[in-house]
C-alpha positions in Angstrom: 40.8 120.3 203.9 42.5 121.6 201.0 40.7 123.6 198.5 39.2 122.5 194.8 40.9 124.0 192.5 39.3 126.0 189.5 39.9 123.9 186.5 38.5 126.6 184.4 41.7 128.9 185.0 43.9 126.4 183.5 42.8 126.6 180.1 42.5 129.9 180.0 46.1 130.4 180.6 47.3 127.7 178.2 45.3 129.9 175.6 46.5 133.0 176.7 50.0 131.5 176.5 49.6 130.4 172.9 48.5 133.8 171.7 51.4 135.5 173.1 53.7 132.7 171.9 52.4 132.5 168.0 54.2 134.2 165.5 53.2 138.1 164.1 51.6 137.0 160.2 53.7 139.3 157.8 50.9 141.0 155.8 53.5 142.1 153.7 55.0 138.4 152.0 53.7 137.9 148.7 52.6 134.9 147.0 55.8 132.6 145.8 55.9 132.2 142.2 56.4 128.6 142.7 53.5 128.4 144.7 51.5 129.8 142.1 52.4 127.7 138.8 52.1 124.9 141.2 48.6 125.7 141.7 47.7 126.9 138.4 49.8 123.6 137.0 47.4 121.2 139.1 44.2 122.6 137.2 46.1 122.1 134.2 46.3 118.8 134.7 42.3 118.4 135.7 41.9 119.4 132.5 44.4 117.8 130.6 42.6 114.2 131.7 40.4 114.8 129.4 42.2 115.7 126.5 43.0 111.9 124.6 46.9 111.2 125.3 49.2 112.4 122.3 51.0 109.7 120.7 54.9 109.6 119.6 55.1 111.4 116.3 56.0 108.6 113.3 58.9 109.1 111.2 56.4 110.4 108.4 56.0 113.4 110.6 59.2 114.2 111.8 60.4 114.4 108.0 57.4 116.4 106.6 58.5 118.7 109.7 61.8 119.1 108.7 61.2 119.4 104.9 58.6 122.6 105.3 61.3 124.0 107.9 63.5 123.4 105.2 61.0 125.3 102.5 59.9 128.2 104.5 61.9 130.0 106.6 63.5 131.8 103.6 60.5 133.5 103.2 61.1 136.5 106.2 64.7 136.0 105.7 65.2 136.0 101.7 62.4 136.1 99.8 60.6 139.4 101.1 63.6 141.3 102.6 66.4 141.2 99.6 64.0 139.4 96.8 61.2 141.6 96.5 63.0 144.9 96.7 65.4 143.9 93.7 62.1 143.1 92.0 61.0 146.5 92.7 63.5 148.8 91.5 62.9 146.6 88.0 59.7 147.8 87.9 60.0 151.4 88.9 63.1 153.0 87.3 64.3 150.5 84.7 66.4 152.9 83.0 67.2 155.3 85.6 69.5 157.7 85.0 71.5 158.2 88.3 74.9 159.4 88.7 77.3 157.0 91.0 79.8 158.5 92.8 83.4 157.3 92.0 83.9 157.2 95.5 82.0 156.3 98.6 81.7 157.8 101.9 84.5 156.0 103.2 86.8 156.8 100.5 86.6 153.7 98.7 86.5 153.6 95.1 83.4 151.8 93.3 82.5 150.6 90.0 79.1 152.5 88.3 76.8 149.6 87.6 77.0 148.2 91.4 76.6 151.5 93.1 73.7 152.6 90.7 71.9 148.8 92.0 72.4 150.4 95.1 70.9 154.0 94.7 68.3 152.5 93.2 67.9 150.9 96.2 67.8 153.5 98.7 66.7 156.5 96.3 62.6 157.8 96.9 61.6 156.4 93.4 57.8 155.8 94.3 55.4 158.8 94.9 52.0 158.6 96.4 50.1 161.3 96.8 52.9 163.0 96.9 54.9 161.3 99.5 57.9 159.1 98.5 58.8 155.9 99.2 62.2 153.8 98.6 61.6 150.3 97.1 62.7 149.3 101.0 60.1 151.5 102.5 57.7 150.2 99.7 58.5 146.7 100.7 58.6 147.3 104.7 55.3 149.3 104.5 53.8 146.4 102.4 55.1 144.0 105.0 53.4 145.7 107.5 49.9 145.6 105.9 50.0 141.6 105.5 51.3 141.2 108.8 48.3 144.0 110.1 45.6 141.8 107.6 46.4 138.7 109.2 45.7 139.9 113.0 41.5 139.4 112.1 41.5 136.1 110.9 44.0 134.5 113.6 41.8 133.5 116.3 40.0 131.4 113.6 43.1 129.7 112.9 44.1 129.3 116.4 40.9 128.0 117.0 40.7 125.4 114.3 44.3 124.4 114.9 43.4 123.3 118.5 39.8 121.7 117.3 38.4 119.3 114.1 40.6 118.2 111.6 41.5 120.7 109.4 44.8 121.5 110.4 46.1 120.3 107.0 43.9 122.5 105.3 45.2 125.5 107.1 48.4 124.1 106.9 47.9 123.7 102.7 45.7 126.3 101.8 48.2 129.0 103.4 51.2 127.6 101.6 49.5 127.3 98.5 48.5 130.7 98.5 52.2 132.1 99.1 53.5 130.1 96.7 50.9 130.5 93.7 51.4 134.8 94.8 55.0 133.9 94.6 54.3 132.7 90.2 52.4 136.2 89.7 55.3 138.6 90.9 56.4 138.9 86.9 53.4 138.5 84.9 52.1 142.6 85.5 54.5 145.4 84.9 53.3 147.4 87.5 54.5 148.6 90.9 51.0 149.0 92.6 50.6 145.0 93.0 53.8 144.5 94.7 52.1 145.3 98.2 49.8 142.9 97.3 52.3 140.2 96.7 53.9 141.1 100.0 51.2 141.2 101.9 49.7 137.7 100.7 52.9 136.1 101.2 53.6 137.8 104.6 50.2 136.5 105.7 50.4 133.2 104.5 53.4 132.7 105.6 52.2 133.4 109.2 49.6 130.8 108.9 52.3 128.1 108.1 54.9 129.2 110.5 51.8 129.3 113.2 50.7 125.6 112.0 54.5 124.2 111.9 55.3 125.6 115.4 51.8 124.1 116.8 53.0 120.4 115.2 55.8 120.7 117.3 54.2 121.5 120.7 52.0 118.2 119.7 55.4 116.2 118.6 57.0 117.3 122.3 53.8 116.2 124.1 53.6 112.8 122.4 57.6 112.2 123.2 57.3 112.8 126.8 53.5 111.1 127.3 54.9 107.8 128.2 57.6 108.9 130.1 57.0 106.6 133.5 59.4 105.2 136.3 62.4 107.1 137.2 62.8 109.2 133.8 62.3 112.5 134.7 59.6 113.6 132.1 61.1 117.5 132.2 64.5 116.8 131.5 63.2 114.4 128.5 61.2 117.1 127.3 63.8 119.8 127.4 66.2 117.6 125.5 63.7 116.5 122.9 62.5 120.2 121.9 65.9 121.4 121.5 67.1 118.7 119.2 64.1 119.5 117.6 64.0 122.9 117.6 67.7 123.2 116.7 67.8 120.7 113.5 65.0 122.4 112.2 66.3 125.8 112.0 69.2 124.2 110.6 67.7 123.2 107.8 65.6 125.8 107.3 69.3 127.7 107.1 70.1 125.7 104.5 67.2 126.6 102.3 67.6 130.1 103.0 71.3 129.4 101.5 69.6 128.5 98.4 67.5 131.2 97.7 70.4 133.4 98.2 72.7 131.9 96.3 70.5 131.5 93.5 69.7 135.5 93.4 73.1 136.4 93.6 73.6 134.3 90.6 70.5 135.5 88.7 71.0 138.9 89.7 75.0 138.7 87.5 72.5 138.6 84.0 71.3 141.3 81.5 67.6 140.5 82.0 67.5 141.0 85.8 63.8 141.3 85.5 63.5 138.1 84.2 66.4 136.6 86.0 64.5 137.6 89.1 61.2 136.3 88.6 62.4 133.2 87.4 64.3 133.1 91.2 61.1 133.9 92.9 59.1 130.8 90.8 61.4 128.4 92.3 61.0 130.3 95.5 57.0 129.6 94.8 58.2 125.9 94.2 59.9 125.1 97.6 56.9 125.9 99.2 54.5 123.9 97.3 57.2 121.1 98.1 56.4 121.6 102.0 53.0 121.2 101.1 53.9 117.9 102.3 53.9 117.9 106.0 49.8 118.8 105.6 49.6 114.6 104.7 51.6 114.2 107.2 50.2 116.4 110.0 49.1 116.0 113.3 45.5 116.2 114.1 44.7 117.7 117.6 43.5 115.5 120.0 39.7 115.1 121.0 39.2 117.6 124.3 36.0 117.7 126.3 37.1 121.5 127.1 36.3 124.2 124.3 36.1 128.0 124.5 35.3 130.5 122.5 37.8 131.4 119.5 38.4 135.0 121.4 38.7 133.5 124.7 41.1 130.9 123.1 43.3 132.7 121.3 43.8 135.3 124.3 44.1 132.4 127.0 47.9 132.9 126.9 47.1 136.1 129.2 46.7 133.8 132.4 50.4 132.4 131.8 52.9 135.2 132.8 56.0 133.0 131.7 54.4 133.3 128.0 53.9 136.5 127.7 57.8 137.0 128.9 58.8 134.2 126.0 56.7 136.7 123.8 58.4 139.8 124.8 62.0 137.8 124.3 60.8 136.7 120.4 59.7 140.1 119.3 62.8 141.9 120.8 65.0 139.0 119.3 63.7 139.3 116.1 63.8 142.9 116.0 67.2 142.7 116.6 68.5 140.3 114.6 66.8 141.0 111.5 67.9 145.1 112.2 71.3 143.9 112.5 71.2 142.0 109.1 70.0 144.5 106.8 71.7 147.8 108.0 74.9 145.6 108.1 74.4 144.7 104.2 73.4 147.8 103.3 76.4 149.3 105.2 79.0 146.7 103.8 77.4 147.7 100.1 77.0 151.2 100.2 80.0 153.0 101.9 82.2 149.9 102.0 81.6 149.1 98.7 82.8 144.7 99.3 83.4 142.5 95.7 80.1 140.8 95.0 81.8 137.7 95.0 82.5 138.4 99.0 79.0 139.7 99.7 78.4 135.8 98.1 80.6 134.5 100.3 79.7 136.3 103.7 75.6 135.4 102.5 76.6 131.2 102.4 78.8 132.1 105.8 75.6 133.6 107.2 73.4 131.1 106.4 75.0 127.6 106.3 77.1 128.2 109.3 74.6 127.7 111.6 74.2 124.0 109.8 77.7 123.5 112.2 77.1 125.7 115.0 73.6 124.5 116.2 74.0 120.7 116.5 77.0 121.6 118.0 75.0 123.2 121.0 72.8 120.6 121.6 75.4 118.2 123.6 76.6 121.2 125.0 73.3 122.2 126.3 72.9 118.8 127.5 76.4 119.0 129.6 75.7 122.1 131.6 72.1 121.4 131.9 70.8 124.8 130.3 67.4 125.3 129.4 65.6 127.6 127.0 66.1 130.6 128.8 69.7 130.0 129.5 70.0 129.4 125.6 68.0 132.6 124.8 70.5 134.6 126.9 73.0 133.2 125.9 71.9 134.4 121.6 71.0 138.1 122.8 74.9 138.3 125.0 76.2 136.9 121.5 74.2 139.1 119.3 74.5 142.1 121.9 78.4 141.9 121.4 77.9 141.9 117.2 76.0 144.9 117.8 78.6 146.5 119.9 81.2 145.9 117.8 79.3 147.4 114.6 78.1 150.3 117.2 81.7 151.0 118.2 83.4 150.6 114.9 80.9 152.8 113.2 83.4 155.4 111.9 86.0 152.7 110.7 86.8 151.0 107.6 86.2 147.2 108.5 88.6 144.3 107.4 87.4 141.4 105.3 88.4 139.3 108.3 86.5 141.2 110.9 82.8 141.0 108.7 83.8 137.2 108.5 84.1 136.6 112.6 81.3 138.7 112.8 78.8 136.9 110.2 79.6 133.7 112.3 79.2 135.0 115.7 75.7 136.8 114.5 74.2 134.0 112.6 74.8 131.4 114.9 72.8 133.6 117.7 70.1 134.4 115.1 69.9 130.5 115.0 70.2 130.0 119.0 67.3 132.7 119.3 64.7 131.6 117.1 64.8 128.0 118.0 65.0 128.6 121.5 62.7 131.3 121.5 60.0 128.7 119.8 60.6 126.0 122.8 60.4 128.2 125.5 56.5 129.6 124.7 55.4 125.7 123.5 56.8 124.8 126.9 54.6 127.5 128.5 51.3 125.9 126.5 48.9 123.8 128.2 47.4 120.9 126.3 45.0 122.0 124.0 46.0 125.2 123.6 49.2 124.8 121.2 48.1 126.5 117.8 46.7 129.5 120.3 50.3 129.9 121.3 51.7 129.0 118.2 49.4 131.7 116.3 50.8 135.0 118.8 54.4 133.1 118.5 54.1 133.5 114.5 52.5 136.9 114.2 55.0 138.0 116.8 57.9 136.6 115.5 57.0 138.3 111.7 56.2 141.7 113.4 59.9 142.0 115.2 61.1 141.3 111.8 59.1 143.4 109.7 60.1 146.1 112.4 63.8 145.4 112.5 63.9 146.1 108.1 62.2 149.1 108.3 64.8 150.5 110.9 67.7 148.4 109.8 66.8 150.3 105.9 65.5 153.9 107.1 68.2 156.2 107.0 71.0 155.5 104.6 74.6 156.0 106.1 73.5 156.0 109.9 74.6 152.3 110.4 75.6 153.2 114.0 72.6 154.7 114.8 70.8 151.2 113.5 73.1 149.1 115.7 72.6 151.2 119.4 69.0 150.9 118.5 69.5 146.7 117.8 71.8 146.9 121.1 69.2 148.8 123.1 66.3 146.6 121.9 68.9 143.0 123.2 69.5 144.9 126.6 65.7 145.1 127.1 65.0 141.0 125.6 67.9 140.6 128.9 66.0 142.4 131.5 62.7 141.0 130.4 64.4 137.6 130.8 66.2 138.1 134.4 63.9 140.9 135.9 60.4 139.3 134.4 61.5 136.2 136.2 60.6 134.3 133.3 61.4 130.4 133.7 61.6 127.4 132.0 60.9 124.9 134.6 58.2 127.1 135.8 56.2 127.6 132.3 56.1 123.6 132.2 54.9 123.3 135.7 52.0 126.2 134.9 51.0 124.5 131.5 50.5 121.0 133.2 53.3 119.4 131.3 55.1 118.4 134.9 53.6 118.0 138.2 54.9 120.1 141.2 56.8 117.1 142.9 58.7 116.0 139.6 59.6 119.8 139.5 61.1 119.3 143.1 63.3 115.9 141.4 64.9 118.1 138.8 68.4 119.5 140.6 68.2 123.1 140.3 70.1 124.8 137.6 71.2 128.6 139.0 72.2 130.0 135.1 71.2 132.8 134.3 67.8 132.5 134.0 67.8 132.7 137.7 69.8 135.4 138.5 67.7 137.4 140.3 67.2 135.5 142.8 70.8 135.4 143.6 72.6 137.3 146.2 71.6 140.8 144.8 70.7 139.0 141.9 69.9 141.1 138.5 70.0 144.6 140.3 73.8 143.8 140.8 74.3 142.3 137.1 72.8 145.8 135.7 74.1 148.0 138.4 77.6 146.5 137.4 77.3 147.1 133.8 76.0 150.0 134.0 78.6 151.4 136.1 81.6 149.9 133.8 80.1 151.3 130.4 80.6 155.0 131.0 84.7 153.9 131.2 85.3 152.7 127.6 82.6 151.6 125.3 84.8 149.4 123.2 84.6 146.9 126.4 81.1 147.2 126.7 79.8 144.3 124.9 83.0 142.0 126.6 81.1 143.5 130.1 77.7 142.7 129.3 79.2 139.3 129.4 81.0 138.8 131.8 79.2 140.3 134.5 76.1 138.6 133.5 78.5 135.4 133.8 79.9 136.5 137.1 76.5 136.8 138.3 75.0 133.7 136.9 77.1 131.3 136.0 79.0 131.1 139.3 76.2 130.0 140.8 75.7 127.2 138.3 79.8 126.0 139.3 78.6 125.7 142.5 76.2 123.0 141.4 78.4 121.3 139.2 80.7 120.7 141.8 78.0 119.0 143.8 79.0 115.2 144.7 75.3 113.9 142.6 76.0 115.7 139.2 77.8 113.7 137.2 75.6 110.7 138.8 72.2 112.7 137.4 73.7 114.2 133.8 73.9 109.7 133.5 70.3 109.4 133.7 69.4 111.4 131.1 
């Protein structure tokens, strides 16, 4: 008789068998980024059910948008920057007796009434305490102190932004404000309340710019809140905030046009003083006409969630792609405003240009863009590129300006060469600030728009107050100004491609897209996504690193096309793919 066998053993084996055969855990794998905006992205969503769904903005709104676009970005790109230090050196040396050289550094002959306008400029007029101050340092140090003033009071903006109803009192008081400081620059002949002015306006204007930029996170959520079916709510939203985005720093180009035109033209008279205050009343004026867009503004919607107005403002902290978008602005504004004004000051000074061309290269600067931008949009559209892409694509544009100036530092530039220049530089100032405003209201949950819209103002003026005070520190070190603009672009690049910020990934954090549409959109390897390439950014700096110590003329022409080498490629290899052209129809 055969025996009974154990049917105890057998199991045990079978066990013993799947232990040996199951895979060794590697302790060392980190979380996938993916994984974690998807995560974070579905509590964003919890909580966005409770926040009332944001309607289509009305044709009211979109033009009061435009129209205080149109009637306020002169203000850090005009009005404080060239305005208020022409006003200055009225008040502090009227009669100043200074000596122009007949000649400048560079050998060029000048005329004595526009080279003393420009010592006046540059020369320590203004003693405190015995220190002394340019009217540029006086106006960058005055800058600073609005921009330092405002910090205090900006999480009970943000706060009141995202809850109630009285966005368009923020939005009304604050402009009134700058514009009623903006009447009062000529009425005292006095020096000491110039940092006043400044710092009212710089403040103010903060306050606007943070209420402006929230109305368009609200006008982006409202366009893509009915997006059902087959429509592929991120793609719609990426397409509706740059048109957006774009058109409105167009316009706001155009009023910055204005302003400088007009000063050029006031500046030509006997009573400069006058002439002057008289340009910045009707710079007080176009801002009391975007007083407008607070009857037209958006109220934010009712939410069951609140928060305290600390833990509000400082909720960005939990959404990395933000604080990368943040990084990007400051660096981008830095740079672009330190290119600008050591460039003027440069092309006044020691090249001594015609005021009528220094006319001529101001209206290039500014109402270029009004052909340039719109001209991007259909373009971005083609090649499916999204804020981060565009963003790169301003600091490769801006980082080759800078190389050029930093290269050509010793030279005697040609008329022609400021010209190409002027349009290569504004149209990436243009790319970068309207870019640079989708990409962090992408990254902002429902809810939370004016807090992200408050760090994206205050931000955005800091980078600029920054960039004047280096681009006007030391007179006749204009190379010196642009390595440092050059240096600050490389480090907006790295922060990009080595911070891994994305686009796609900021909407899928905030709640804007769930995790499977994210998986719908066709990946787009530009160069927001480089590093995760074959060797990725390491190889894209390693190579242009290696190929600047050969000739630094080509280093800007490097920085580009390495970075296209390394990123773009990629994004061939996807436009080549058989369902492109069959997806770029369904948008």
């Amino acid at each position: 008789m055969s025996e009974t066998p154990n049917i105890h053993e057998v199991p045990e084996k079978s066990a013993r068998r799947e232990e040996e055969d199951a895979p060794t855990p590697n302790i060392r794998e980190k979380p996938d980024r993916r994984e974690e905006d998807a995560r974070t992205g579905l509590e964003r969503l919890e909580n966005n059910m409770h926040a009332k769904l944001q309607n289509p903005p009305r044709e009211l709104g979109l033009v009061g948008w435009f129209v205080y676009g149109l009637c306020s970005y002169f203000v850090h790109t005009v009005l404080i920057p060239i305005l208020f230090p022409l006003l200055i050196i009225q008040r502090v040396a009227p009669t100043c007796d200074l000596q122009p050289p007949a000649y400048t550094s560079r050998g060029v002959g000048c005329s004595p009434g526009e080279m003393t306008l420009y010592q006046r400029l540059i020369n320590l007029s203004i003693k405190v305490d015995g220190a002394k101050f340019s009217p540029l340092h006086w106006t960058a140090i005055s800058w600073a102190v609005g921009i330092l003033l405002t910090g205090p009071i900006l999480p009970n903006v943000a706060y009141y932004l995202d809850h109630g109803e009285y966005q368009h009192i923020i939005l009304g008081g604050a402009t009134a404000i700058a514009a009623f400081s903006c009447l009062l620059t000529g009425f005292f002949k006095t020096t000491w309340l110039f940092p006043f002015y400044i710092a009212i306006i710089a403040g103010a204007s903060i306050i606007g710019a943070a209420t402006h930029s929230r109305n368009l996170g609200l006008m982006i959520r409202g366009l893509t809140a009915h997006v059902t079916g087959k429509q592929r709510r991120f793609l719609r939203r990426r397409a509706a905030a740059s048109w957006l985005s774009l058109f409105c720093s167009t316009a706001g180009s155009i009023g910055a046009a204005i302003i400088a035109a007009f000063t050029y033209h006031m500046l030509r008279r006997s009573d400069k003083l006058t002439s002057l205050w008289v340009v910045s009343i009707f710079s007080g004026l176009m801002l009391c006409i975007g007083i407008c867009h607070a009857f037209s503004n958006l109220p934010a919607p009712s939410s069951a969630i609140s928060s305290a107005k600390c833990a509000h403002i400082f909720a960005i902290a939990r959404y990395p792609h933000a604080i990368g978008s943040l990084i990007a602005v400051l660096l981008s504004s830095f740079s672009s405003m330190c290119i600008f004004t050591s460039g003027i000051l440069y092309i006044i000074g020691d090249l001594h240009i015609q005021p009528v061309f220094l006319l001529a290269l101001w209206i290039t600067y500014f109402l270029f863009p009004m052909f340039s931008l719109p001209m991007l949009h259909p373009v971005q559209r083609i090649i499916r590129a999204d804020a981060v892409s565009m963003q790169l694509l301003g600091f490769f544009m801006s980082a080759f300006t800078s190389g050029l100036g930093f290269y050509y530092k010793d030279d005697k530039w040609k008329r022609v060469h400021m010209i190409l220049v002027v349009l290569l530089q504004s149209t990436a100032v243009g790319v970068l600030h309207a870019f640079g405003r989708v990409l962090l209201l992408d990254c902002s949950p429902a809810g939370k728009e004016g807090a992200f819209s408050v760090w994206l103002a205050w931000v955005r003026a800091a980078g600029t107050c920054a960039g004047f005070a280096v681009g006007s520190a030391a007179d006749g070190n204009v190379g010196r100004k642009f390595g440092v603009a050059f240096s600050a672009i490389f480090v907006g690049v790295v922060v990009l491609i080595f911070g891994n910020v994305s686009n796609l990934g900021g909407v899928v954090a905030a709640g804007h897209v769930k995790e499977e549409e994210r998986e719908e959109v066709p990946t787009v390897y530009g160069l927001e996504s480089v590093g995760q390439g074959v060797n990725g950014a390491r190889y894209f700096l390693f190579k242009y690193l290696k190929s600047s110590n050969k000739n630094t003329f080509f280093i800007p022409f490097r920085f580009v096309l390495v970075a296209a080498q390394s990123g773009l490629g990629q994004n061939m290899n996807y436009r080549m793919h058989k369902g492109y052209w069959s997806d770029l129809q369904k948008i």
